[in-house]
Structures are given as structure tokens and as C-alpha cells.
N, C-alpha and C positions, 0 to 999 in steps of 0.2 A: 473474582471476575472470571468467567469463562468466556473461549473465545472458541465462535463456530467452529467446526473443520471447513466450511466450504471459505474460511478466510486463512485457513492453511495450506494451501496444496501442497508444499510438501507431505502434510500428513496426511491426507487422502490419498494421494496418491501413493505413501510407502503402505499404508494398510492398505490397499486393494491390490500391489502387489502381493504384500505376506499372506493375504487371505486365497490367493489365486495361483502361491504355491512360487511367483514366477522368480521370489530371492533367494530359494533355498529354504534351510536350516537355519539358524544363528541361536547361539545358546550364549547366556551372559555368566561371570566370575559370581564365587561367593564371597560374602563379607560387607555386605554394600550396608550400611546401616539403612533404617528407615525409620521415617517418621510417624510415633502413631496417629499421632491429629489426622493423618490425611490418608491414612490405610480403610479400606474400605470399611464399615463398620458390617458388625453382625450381632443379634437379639441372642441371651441364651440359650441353649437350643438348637440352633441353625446350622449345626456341625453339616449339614446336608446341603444346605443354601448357598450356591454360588455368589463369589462377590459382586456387585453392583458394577457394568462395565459405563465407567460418566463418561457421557458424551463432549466432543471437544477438546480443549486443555485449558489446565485453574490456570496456566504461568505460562509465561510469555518467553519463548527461549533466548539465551545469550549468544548472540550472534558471535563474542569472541570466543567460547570456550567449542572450538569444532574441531575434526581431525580429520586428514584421508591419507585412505589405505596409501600404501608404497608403489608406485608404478601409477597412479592415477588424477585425475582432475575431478573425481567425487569429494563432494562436500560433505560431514555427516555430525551433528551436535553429536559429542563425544559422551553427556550425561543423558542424553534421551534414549529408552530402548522402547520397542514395541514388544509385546511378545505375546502370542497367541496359542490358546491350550488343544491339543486333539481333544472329540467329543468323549472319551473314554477317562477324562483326568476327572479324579475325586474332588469335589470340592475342597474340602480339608487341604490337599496338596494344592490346590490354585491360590487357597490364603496363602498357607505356609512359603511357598513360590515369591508372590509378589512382596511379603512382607520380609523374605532372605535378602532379595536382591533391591530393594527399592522402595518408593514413594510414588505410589499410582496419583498422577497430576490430570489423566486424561485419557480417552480410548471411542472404540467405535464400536458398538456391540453389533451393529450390520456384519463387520469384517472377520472370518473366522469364524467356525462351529460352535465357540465360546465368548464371542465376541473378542476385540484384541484389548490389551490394556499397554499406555504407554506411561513407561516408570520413569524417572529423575534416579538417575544411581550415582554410586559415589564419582567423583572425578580422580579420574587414572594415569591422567596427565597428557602430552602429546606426544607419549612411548604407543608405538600404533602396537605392538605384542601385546604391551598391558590390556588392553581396550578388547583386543581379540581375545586375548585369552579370558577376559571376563566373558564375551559372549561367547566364547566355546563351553564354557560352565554351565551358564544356562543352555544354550542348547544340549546339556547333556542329562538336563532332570529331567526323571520321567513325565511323561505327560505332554512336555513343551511341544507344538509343533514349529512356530519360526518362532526368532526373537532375530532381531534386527535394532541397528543404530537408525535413529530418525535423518534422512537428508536433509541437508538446507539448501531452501529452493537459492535456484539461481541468483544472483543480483542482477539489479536491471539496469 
């Protein structure tokens, strides 16, 4: 099952931030397993060809598993990341990337010179350094330009 982004606005809205520059940096930890079934595929050959960015998301986030930062009232699914590549990243390195840190469930190829991809990574728990310090990882491989934890929109 896939679900629009225009029935997410959290995710629309955090990808046209990170594509518009306006949340920073965010780089995620390594070690995240991931799963092949759901890793983008590629034909032999295609060491050249960028991963497919799916539009929307296959899975339905878990409204309990969420975290915020220290000092604040932001909401953020603690296994959801976005992370979006500068136009200068190798293919090769966008696979190898999304396949270190995660399980590509969904993205917006609009958002970003690469389109963004957002991952399902491991759960780090509700230690908010763990969490950061995964996304300082990924923001620290080459290529990344944001990678961000997905908000959860408000409750009504």
C-alpha cells in the first residue's frame, strides 16, 4: 500500500523544507541494518543508475515510536529519516548510503537535486544522543546534503 504525500503533511512539508535548505544538515549513525526486499532494485550494469526515488510511503508510521529533541515541544518518528543527496553524489554511493543506513519505505523525487529518499532505520530508542548521533553519521558521508528525522504532524 502506498500512501499519497498530499495525505501526509508532515512529509511534504519536512521534504520541501530539506530540499530548500531551510533545516540544515542532518547526517544519520551507521549500522542500521536494512532490508533487501525493499532496497531500491537495480539490472546488472547500472553501477551508473541512480536509485528509483518512490513517490509517497509503502508504511504507515507508528505514532508511538517518536522522540524530541531536549528543550522542545517538536514531535519527530524517531525511525523515519529523509535524506537528500547533492547533485555531485555517485550513484554507487547513493545505493551504498541508503542500503548502510536503512529501508527506503518512500521519498519525493520533486524535493532535492536527487530527489529525497525517506528510510525506516533501526530504532535507537528514546536516548535523544543516540538518535542524534545516528544523524550526525549520516550527515557526515560524503555526498549527503540534509538528512533529517521525519515530524509528526500535530494532533488535532
Amino acid at each position: 500500500m502506498s500512501i499519497p504525500i498530499s495525505k501526509l503533511p508532515g512529509l511534504a512539508l519536512l521534504l520541501a523544507l530539506v530540499a530548500g535548505g531551510a533545516l540544515g544538515s542532518c547526517r544519520p549513525p551507521r549500522g542500521v541494518p536494512a532490508g533487501p526486499a525493499t532496497q531500491p532494485t537495480q539490472a546488472e550494469g547500472d553501477d551508473d543508475r541512480y536509485p528509483e526515488v518512490p513517490q509517497g510511503m509503502s508504511i504507515v508510521p507508528d505514532s508511538t515510536i517518536v522522540i524530541s529533541p531536549p528543550n522542545s515541544q517538536e514531535v519527530f518518528y524517531r525511525t523515519l529519516v529523509t535524506v537528500a543527496f547533492d547533485d555531485t553524489t555517485s550513484a554507487p554511493s547513493v545505493r551504498r548510503i541508503l542500503a548502510h543506513y536503512g529501508t527506503v519505505v518512500g521519498g519525493d523525487e520533486t524535493a532535492g537535486p536527487r530527489g529525497t529518499y525517506l528510510l525506516q532505520v533501526q530504532d535507537r530508542g528514546v536516548d535523544w544522543s543516540r538518535v542524534s548521533a545516528m544523524l550526525d553519521s549520516l550527515r557526515t558521508e560524503g555526498g549527503v546534503e540534509k538528512a533529517a528525522l521525519l515530524p509528526r504532524p500535530p494532533k488535532s
